[in-house]
ChimeraX commands (.cxc) that place a marker at each C-alpha (Angstrom):
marker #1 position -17.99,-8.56,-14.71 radius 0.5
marker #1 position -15.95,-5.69,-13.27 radius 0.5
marker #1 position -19.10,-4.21,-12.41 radius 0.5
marker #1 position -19.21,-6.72,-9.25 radius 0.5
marker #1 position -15.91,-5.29,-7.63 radius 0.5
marker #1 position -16.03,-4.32,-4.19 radius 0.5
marker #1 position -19.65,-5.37,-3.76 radius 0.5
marker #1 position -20.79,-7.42,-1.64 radius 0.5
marker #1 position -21.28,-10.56,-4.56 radius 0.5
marker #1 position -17.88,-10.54,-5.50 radius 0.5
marker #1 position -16.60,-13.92,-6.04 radius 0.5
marker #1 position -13.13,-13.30,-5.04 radius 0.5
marker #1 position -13.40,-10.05,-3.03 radius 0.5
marker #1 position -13.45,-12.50,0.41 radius 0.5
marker #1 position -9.75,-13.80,-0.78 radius 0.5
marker #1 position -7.07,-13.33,1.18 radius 0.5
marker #1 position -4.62,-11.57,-1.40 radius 0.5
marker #1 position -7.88,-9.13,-1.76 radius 0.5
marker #1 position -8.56,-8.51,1.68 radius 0.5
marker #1 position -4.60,-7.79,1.49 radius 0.5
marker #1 position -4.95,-5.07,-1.08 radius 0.5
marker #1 position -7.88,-2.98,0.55 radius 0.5
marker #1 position -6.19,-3.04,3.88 radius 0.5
marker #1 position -3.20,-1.50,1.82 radius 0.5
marker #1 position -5.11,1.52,1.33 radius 0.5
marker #1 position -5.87,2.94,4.35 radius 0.5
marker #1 position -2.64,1.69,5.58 radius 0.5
marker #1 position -0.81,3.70,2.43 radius 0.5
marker #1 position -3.04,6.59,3.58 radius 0.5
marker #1 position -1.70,7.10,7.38 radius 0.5
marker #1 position 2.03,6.80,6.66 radius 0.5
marker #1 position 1.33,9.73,3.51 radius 0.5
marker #1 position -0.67,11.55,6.58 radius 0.5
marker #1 position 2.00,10.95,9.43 radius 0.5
marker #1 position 4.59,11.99,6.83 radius 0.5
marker #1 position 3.02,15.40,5.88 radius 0.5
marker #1 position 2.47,16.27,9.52 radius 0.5
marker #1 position 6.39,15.87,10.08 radius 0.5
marker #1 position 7.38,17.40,6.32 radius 0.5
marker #1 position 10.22,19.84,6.29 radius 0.5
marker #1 position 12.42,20.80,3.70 radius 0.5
marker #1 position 14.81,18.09,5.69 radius 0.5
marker #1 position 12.58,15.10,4.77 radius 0.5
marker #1 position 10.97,16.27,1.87 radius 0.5
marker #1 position 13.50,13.50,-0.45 radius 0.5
marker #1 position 11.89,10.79,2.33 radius 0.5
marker #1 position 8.46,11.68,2.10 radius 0.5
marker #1 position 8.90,11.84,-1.64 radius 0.5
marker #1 position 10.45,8.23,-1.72 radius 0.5
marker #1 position 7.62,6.68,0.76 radius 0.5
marker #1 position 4.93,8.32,-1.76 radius 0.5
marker #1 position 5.93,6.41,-4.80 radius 0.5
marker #1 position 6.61,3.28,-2.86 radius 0.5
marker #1 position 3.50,1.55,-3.44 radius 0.5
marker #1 position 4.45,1.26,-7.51 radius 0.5
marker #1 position 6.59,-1.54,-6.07 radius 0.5
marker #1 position 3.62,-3.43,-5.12 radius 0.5
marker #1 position 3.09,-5.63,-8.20 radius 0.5
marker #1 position 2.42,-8.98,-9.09 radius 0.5
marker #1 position 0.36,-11.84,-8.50 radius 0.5
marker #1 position -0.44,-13.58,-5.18 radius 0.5
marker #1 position 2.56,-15.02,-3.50 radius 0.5
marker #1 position 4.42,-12.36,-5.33 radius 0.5
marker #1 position 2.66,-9.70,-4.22 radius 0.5
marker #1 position 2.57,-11.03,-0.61 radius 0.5
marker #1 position 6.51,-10.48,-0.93 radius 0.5
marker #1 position 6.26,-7.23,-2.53 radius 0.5
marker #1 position 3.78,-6.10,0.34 radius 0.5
marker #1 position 6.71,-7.18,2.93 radius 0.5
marker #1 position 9.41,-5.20,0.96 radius 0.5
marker #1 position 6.96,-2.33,0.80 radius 0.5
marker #1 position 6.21,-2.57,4.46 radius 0.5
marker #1 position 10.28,-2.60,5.23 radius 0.5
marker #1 position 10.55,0.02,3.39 radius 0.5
marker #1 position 8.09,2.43,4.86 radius 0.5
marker #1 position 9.80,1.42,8.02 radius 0.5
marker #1 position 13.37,1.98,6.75 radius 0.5
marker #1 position 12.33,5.78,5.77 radius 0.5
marker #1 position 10.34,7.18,8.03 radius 0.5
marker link #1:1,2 radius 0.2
marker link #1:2,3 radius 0.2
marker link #1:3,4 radius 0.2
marker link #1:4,5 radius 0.2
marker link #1:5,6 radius 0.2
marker link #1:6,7 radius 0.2
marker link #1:7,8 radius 0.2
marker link #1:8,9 radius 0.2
marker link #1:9,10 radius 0.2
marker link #1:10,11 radius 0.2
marker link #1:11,12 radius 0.2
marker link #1:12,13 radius 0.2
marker link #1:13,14 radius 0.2
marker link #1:14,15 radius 0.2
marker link #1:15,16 radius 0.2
marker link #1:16,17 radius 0.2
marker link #1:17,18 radius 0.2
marker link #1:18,19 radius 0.2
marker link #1:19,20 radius 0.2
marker link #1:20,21 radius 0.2
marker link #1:21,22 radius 0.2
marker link #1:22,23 radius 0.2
marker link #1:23,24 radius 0.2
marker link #1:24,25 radius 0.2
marker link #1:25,26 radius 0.2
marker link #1:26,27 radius 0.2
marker link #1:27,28 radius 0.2
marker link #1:28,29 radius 0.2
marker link #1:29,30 radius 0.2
marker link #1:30,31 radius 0.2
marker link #1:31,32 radius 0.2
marker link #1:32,33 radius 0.2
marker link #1:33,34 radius 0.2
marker link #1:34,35 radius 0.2
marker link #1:35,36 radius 0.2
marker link #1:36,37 radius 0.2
marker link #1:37,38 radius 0.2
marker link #1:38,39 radius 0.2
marker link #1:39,40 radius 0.2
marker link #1:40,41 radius 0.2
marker link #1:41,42 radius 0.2
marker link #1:42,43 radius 0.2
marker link #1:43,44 radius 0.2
marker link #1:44,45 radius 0.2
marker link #1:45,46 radius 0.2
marker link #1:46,47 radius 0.2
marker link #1:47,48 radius 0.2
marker link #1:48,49 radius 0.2
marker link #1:49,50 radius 0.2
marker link #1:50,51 radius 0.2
marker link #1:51,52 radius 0.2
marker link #1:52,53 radius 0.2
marker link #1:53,54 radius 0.2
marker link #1:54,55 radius 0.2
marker link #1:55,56 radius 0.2
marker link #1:56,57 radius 0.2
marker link #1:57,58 radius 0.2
marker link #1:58,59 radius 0.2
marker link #1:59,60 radius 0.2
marker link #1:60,61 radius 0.2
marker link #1:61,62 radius 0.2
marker link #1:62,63 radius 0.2
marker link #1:63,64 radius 0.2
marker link #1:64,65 radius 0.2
marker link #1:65,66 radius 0.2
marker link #1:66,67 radius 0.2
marker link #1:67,68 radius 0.2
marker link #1:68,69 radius 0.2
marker link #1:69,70 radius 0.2
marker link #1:70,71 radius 0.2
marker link #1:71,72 radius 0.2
marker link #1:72,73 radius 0.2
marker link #1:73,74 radius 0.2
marker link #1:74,75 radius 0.2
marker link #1:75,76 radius 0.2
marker link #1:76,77 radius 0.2
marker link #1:77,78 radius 0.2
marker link #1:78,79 radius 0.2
view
């Protein structure tokens, strides 16, 4: 049934952990594009850090949820 992701008949694509994980990618997509307009060889160990942040983002519902807050802190934290 992985054929129905992202449509419009998913089952579980109104949930709110999956709402959660497509706003994550646009969201993931502006801090890589704010950090490349400000990248110098100063920041370059930041921007690196904030790229692979996401990989922290694991787990199942109320985990994730938490990992999405550490994530968010963070981004935050680095940049």
């Amino acid at each position: 049934m992985k054929f129905l992701r992202g449509k419009g008949i998913d089952p579980f694509g109104n949930t709110r952990h999956r709402k959660l994980e497509r706003a994550l990618i646009p969201e993931y997509m502006e801090t890589i594009d704010s950090c490349l307009q400000r990248l110098s060889s100063d920041n370059y160990e930041n921007a690196i850090e904030i790229a692979a942040l996401p990989d922290m983002i694991r787990g199942y519902e109320e985990i994730k949820e938490a990992n999405v807050e550490r994530y968010r802190e963070a981004v935050q934290n680095l940049l």
